[in-house]
N, CA, C and O of each residue as an XYZ file, in Angstrom:
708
protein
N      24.020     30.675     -1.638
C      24.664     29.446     -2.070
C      24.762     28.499     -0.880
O      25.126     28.889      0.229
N      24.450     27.336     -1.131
C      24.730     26.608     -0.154
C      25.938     25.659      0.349
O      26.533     24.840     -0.352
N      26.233     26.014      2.064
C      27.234     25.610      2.275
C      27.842     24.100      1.680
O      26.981     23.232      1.537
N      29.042     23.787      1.380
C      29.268     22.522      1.437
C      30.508     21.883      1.861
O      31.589     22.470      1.897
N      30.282     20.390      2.251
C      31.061     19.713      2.771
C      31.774     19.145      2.092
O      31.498     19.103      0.893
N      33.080     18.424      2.628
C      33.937     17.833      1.722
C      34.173     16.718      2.047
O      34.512     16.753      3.230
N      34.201     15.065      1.423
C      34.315     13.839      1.590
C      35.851     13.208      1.377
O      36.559     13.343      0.379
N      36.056     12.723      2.197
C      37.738     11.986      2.465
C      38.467     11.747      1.381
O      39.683     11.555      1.359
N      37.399     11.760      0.073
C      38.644     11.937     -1.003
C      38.625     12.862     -1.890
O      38.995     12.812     -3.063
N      38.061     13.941     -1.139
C      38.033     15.353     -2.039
C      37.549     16.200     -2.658
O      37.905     17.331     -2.991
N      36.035     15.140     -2.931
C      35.046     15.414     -3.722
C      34.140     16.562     -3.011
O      34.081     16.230     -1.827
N      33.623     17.409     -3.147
C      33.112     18.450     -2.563
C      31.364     17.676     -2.297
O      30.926     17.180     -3.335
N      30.748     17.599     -1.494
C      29.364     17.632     -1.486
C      28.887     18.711     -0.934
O      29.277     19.422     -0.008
N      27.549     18.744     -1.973
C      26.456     19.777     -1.004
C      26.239     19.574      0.359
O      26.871     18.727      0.990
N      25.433     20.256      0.830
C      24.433     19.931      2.600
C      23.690     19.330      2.200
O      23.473     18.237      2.724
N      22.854     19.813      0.938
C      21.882     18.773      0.570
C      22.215     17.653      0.840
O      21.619     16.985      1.686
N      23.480     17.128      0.013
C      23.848     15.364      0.003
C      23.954     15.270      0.950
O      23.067     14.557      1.419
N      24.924     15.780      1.958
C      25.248     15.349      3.378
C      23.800     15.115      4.052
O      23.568     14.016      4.557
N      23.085     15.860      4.062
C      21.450     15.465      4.716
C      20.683     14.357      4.150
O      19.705     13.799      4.647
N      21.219     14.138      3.128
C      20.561     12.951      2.545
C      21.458     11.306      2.910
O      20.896     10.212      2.970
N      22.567     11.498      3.059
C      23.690     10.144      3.929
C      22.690      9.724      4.629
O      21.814      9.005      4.147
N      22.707     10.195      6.066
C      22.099      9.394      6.840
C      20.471      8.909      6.958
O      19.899      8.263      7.836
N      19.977      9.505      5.685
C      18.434      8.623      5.281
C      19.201      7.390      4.577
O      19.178      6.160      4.624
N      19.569      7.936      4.215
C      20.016      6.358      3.095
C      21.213      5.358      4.198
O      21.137      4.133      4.101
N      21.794      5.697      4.751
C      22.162      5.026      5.690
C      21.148      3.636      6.565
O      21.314      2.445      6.827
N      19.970      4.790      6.787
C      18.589      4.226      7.517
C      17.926      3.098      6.599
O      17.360      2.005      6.576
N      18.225      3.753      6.149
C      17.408      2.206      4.799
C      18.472      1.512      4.415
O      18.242      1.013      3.314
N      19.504      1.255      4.803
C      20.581      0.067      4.615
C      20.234     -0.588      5.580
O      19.870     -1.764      5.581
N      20.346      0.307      6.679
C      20.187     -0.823      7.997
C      18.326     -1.393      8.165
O      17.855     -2.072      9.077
N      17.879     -1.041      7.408
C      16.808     -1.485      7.399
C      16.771     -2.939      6.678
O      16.302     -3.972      7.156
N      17.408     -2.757      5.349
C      16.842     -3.859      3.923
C      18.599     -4.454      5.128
O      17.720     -5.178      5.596
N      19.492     -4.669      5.648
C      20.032     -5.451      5.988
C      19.558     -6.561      6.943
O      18.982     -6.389      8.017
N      19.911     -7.774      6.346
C      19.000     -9.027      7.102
C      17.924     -8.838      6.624
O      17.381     -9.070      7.704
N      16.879     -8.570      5.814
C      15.942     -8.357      4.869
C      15.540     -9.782      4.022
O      16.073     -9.951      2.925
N      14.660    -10.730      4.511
C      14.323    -11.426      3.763
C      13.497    -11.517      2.597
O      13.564    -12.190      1.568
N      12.386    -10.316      3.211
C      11.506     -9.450      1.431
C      11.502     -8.239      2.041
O      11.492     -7.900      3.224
N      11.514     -7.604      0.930
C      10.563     -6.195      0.736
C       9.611     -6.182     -0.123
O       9.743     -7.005     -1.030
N       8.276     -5.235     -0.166
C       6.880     -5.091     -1.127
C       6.690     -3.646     -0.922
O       6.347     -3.078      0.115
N       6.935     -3.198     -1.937
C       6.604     -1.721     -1.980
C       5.134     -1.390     -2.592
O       4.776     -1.927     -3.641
N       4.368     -0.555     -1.944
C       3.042     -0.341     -2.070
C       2.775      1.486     -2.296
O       3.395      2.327     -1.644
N       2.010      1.726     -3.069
C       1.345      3.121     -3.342
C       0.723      3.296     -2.139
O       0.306      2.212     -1.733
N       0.496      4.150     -1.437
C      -0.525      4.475     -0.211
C      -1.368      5.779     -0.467
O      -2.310      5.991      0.297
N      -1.120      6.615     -1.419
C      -1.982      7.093     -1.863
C      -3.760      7.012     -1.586
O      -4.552      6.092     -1.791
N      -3.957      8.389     -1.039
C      -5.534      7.920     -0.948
C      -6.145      6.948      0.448
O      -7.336      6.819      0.733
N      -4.971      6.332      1.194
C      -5.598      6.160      2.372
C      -6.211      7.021      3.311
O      -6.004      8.228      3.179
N      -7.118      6.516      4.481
C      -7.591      7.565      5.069
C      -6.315      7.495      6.387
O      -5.332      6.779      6.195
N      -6.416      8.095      7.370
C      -5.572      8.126      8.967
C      -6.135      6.794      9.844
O      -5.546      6.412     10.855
N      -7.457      6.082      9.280
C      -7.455      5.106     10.358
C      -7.356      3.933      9.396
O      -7.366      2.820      9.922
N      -7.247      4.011      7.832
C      -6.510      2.499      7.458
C      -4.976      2.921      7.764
O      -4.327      2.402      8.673
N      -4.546      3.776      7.027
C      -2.908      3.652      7.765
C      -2.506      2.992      9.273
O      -1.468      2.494      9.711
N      -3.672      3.207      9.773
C      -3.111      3.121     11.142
C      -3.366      1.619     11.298
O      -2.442      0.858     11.585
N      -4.848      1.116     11.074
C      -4.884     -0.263     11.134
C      -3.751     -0.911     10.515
O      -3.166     -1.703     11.254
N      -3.008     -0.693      8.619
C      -1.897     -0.993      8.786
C      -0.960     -1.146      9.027
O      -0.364     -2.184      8.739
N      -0.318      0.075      9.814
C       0.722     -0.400     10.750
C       1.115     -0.851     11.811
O       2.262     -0.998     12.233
N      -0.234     -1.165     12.426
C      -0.752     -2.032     13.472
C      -0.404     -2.980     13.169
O       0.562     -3.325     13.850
N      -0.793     -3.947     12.157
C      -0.711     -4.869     11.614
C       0.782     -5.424     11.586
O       1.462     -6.298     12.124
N       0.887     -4.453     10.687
C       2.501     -4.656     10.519
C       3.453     -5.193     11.524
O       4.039     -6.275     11.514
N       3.508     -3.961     12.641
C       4.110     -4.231     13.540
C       3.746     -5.600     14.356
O       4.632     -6.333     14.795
N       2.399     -5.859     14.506
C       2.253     -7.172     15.131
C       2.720     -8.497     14.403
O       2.714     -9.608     14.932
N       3.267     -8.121     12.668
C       3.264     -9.501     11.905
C       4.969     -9.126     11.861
O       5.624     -9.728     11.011
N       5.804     -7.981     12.909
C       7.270     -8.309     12.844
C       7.344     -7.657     11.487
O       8.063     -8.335     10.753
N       6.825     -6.499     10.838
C       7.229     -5.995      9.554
C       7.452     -4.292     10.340
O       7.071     -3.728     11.366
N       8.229     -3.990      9.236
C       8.810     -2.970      9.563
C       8.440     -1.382      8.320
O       9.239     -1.101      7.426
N       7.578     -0.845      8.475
C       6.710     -0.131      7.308
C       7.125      1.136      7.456
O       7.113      1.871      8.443
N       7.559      1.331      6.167
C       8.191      3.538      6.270
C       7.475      3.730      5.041
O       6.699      3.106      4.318
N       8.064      4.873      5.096
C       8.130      5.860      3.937
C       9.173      6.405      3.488
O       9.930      6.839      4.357
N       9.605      6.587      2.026
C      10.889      7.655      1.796
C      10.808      7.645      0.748
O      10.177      6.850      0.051
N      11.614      8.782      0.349
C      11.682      9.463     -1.097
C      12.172      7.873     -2.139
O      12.686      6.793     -1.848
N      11.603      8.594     -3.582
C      11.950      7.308     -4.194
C      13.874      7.368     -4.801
O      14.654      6.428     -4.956
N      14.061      8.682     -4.984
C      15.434      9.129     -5.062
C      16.515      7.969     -3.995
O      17.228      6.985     -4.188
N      15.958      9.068     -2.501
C      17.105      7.652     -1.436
C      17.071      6.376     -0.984
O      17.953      5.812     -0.337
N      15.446      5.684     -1.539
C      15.333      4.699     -1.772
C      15.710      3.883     -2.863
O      15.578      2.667     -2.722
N      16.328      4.505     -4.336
C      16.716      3.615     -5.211
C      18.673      3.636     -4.772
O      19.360      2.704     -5.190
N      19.250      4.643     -4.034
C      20.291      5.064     -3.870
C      20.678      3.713     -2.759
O      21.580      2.912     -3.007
N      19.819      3.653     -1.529
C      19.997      2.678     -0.913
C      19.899      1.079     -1.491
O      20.697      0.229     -1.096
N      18.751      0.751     -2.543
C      18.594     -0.396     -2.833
C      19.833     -0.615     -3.670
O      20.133     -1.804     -3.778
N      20.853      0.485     -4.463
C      21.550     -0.699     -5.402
C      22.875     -1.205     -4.918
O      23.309     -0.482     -4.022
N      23.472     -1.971     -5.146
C      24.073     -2.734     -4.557
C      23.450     -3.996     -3.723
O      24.210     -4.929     -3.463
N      22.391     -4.037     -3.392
C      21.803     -4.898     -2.812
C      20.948     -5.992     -3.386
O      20.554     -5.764     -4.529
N      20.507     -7.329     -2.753
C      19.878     -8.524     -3.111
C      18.118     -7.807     -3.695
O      17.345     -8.410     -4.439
N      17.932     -6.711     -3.214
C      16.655     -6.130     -3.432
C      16.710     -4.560     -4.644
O      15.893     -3.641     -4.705
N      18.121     -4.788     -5.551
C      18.127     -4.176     -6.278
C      17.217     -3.848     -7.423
O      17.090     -2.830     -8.104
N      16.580     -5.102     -7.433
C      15.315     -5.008     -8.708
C      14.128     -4.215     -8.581
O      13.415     -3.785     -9.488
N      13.974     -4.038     -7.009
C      12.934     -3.490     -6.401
C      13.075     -1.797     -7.640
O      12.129     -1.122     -8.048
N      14.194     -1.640     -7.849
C      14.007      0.311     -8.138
C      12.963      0.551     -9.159
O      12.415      1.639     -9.333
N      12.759     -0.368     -9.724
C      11.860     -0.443    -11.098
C      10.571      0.088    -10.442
O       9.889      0.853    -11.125
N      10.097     -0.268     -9.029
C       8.443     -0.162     -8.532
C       8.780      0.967     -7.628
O       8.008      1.199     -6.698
N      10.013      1.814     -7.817
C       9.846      2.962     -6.930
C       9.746      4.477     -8.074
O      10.673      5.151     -8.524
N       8.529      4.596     -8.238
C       7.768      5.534     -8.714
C       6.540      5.880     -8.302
O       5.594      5.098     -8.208
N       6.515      7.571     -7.936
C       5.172      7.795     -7.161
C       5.515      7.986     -5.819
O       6.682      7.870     -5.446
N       4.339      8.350     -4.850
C       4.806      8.017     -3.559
C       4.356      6.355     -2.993
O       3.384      5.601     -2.964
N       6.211      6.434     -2.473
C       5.964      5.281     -1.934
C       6.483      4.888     -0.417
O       7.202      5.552      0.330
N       5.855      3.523     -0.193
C       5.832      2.946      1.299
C       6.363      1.302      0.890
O       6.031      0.527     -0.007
N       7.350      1.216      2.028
C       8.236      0.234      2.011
C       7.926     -0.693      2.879
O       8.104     -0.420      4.066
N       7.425     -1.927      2.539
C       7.116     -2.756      3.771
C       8.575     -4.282      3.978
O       8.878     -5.198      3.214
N       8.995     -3.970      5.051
C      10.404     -4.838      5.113
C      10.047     -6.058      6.101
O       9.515     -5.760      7.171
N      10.338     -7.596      5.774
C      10.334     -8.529      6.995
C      11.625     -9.346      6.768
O      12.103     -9.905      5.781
N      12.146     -9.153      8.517
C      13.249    -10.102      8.732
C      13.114    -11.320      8.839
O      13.937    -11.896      8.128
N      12.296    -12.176      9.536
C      11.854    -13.434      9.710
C      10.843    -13.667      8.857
O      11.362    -13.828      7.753
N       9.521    -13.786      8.770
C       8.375    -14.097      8.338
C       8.923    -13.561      6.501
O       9.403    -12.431      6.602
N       8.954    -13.928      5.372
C       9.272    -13.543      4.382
C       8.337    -13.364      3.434
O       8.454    -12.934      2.286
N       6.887    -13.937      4.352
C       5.802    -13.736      3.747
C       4.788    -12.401      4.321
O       3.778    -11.831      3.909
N       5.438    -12.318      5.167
C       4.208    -11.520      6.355
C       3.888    -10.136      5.355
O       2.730     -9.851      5.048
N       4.666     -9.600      5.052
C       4.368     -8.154      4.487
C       3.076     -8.378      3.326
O       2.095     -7.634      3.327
N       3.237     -9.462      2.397
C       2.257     -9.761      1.681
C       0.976    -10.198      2.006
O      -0.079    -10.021      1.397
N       1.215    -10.822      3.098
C      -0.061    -11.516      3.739
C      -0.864    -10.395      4.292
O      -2.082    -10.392      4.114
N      -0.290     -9.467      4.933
C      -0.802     -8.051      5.787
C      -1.642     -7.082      4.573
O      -2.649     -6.374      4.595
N      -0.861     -7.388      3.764
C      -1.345     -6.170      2.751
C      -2.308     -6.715      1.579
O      -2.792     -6.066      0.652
N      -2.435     -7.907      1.836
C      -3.401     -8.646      0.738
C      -4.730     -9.151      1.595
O      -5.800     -9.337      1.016
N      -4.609     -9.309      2.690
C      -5.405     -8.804      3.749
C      -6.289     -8.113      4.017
O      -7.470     -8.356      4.265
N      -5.490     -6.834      3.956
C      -6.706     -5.629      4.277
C      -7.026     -4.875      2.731
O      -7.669     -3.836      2.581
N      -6.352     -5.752      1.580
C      -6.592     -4.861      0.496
C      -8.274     -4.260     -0.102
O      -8.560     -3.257     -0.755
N      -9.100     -5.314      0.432
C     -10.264     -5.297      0.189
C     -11.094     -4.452      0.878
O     -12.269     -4.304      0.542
N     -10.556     -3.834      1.890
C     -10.829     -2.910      2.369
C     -10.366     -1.488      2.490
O     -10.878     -0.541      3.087
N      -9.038     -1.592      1.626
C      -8.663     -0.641      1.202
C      -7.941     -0.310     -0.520
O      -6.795     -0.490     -0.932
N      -8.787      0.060     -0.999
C      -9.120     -0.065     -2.103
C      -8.164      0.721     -3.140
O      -7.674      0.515     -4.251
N      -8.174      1.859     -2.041
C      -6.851      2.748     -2.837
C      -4.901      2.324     -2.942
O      -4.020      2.672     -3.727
N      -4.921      1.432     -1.715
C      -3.998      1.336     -1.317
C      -3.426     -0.144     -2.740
O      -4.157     -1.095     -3.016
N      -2.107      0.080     -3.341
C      -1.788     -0.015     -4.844
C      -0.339     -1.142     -4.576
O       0.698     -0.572     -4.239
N      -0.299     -2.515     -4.709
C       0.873     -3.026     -4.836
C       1.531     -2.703     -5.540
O       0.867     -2.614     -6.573
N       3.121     -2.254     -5.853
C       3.693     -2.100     -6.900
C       4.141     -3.835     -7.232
O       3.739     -4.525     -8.168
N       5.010     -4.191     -6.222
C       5.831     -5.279     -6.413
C       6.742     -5.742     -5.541
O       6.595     -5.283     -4.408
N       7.731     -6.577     -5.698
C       8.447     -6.686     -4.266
C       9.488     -7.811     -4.763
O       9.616     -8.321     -5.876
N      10.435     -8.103     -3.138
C      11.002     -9.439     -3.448
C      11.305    -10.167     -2.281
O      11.735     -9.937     -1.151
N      10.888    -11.230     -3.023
C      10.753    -12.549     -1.370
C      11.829    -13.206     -1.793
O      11.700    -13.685     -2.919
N      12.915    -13.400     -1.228
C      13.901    -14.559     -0.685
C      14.866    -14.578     -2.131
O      15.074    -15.634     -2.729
N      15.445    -13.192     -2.617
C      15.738    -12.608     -3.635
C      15.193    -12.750     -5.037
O      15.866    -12.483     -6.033
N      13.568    -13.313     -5.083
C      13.110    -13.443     -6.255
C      12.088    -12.321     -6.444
O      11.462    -11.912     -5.466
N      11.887    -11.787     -7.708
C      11.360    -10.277     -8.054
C      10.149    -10.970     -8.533
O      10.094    -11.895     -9.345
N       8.455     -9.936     -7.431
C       7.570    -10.797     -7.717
C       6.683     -8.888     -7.877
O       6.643     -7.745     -7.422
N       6.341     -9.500     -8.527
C       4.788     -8.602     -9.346
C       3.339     -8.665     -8.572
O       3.072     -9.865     -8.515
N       2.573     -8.120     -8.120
C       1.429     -7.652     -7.590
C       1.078     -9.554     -7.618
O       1.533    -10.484     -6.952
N       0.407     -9.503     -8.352
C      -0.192    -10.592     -8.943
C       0.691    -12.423     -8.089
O       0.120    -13.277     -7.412
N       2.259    -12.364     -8.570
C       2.620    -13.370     -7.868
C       2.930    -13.161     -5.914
O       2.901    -14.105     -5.124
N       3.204    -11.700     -5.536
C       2.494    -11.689     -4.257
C       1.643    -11.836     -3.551
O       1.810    -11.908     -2.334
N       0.440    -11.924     -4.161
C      -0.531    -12.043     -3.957
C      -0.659    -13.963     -3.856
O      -0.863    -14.557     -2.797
N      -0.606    -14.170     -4.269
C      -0.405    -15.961     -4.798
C       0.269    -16.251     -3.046
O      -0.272    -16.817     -2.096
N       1.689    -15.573     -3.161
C       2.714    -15.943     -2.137
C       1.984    -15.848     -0.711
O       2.237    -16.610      0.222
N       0.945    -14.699     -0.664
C       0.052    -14.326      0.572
C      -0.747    -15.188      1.061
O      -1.171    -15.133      2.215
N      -1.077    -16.205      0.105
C      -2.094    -16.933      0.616
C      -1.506    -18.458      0.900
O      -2.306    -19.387      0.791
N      -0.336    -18.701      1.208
C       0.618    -19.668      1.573
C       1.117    -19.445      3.407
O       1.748    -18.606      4.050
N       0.638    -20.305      3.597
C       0.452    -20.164      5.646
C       1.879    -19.909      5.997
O       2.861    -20.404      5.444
N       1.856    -18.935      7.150
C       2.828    -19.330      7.652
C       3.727    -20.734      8.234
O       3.265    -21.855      8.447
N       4.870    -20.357      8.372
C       5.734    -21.172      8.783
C       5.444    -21.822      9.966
O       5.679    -23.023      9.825
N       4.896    -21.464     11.452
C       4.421    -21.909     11.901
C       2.885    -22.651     11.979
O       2.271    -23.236     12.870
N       2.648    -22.359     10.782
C       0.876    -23.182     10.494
C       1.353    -24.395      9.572
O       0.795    -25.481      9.416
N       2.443    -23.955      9.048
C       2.988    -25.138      8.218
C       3.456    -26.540      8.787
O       3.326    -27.733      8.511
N       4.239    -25.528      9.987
C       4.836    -26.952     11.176
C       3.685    -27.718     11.574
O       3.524    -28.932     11.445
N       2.994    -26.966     12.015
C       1.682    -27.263     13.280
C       1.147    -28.155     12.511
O       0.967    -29.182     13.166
N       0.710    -28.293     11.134
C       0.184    -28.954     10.446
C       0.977    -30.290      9.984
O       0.649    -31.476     10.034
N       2.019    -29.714      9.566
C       3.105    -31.062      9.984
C       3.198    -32.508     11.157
O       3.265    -33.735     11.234
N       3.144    -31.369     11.839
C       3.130    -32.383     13.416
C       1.807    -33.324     13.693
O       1.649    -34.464     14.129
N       0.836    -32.163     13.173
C      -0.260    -32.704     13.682
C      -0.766    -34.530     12.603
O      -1.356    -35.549     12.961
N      -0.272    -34.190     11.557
C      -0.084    -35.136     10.572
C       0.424    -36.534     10.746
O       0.024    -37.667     10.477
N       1.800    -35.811     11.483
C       2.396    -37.394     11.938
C       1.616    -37.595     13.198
O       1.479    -38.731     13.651
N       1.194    -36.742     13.679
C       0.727    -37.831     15.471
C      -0.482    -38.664     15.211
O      -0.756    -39.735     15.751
N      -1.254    -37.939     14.190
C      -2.726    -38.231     13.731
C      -2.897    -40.002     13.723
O      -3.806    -40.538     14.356
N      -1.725    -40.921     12.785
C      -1.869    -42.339     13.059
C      -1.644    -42.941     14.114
O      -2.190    -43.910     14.642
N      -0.455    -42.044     14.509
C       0.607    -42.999     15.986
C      -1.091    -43.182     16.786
O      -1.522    -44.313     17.013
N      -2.009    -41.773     17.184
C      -3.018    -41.628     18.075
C      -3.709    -42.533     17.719
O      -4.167    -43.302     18.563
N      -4.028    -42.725     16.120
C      -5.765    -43.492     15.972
C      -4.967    -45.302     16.004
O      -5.840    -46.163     15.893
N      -3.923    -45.715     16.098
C      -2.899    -46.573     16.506
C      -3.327    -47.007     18.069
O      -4.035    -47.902     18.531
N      -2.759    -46.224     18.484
C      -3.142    -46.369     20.139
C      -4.626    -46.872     20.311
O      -5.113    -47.933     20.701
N      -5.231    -45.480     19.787
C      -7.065    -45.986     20.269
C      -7.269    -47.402     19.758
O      -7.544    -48.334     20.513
N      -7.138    -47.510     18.582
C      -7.568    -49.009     18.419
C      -6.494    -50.085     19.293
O      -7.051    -51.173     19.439
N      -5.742    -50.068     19.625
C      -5.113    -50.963     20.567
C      -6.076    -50.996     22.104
O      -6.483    -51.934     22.791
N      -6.190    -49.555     22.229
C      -7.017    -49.776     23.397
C      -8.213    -50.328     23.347
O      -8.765    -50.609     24.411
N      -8.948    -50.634     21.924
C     -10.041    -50.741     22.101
C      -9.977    -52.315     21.705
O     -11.033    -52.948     21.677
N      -9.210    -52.709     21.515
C      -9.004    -54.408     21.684
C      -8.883    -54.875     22.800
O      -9.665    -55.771     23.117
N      -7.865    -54.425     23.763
C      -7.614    -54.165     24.895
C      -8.928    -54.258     25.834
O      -9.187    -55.021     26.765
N      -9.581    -53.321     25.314
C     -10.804    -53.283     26.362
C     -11.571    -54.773     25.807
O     -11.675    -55.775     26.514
N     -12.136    -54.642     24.192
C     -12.849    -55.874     24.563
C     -12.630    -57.004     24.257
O     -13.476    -57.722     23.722
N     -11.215    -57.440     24.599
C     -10.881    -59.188     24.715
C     -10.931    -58.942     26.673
O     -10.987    -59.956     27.368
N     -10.902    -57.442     27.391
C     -11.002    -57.290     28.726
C     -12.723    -57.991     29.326
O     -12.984    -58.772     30.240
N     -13.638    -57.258     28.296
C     -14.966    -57.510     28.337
C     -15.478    -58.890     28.203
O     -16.358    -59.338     28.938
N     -14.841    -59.636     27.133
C     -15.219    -60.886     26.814
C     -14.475    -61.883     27.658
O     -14.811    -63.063     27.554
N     -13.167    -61.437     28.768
C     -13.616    -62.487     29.986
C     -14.020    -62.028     31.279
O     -14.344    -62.836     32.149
């Protein structure tokens, strides 16, 4: 029989449960400050796409596990990413971003074509519950910094072609005396 522990108000738990707290603990502090999560099947990858993906990952600031779908629906409820429990069936892999709210989608829609096995369930960006299909959409929307850059570059674009033609009056009312 297995030993068990007892919780501050009496309730007896297994070891089991007690061993299971601090996974689910881990995935609070994970989905906390969590702008999306996209949970994906990984099924069927080989050892060097995994690896290219979490390469990836880590360079796009995403944060990629694995865990049971049990202490993963235990951790998600209560939370802004509660809808997610619906796409935790099977084995699954959790891809989390704090900043970038797109990055996890972009990474994984990415290399999907090259990895063929690897299965979106679904996810949620900026607490809205999105389906394979509208992640995919969301992936191909630039980052935030390509967004600025493009911004900027927009407004300087007249002020500049402004200038040149000033200079080039400049020069030839210079020429014509």
């Amino acid at each position: 029989m297995a030993e068990k522990g007892i919780r501050p108000e009496g309730y007896e738990v297994s070891a089991n449960s007690a061993k299971k707290a601090p996974v689910i603990e881990e995935i609070s502090a994970l989905l906390d400050g969590a702008q999306s999560i996209v949970l994906v099947d990984y099924r069927g990858l080989t050892v060097e796409e995994d690896t290219k993906l979490r390469k990836e990952f880590r360079e796009a600031g995403v944060e990629y596990k694995v865990y049971k779908n049990t202490l993963l629906k235990r951790a998600l409820a209560g939370t802004d990413f509660e809808g997610a429990k619906d796409f935790c069936a099977g084995p699954t892999a959790i891809a989390v971003a704090k900043e970038d709210a797109i990055a996890p989608a972009r990474v994984i829609f990415k290399n999907i074509a090259d990895m063929p096995k690897l299965e979106v369930k679904g996810g949620i960006v900026e607490k809205e519950v999105y389906d394979p299909a509208g992640l995919e959409a969301l992936s191909k929307v630039p980052s935030r910094e390509t967004l600025l850059s493009r911004l900027l570059g927009s407004m300087q674009s007249p002020m500049a072609n402004f200038a040149r033609v000033i200079k080039q009056i400049a020069e030839s009312k210079e020429d014509a005396a």
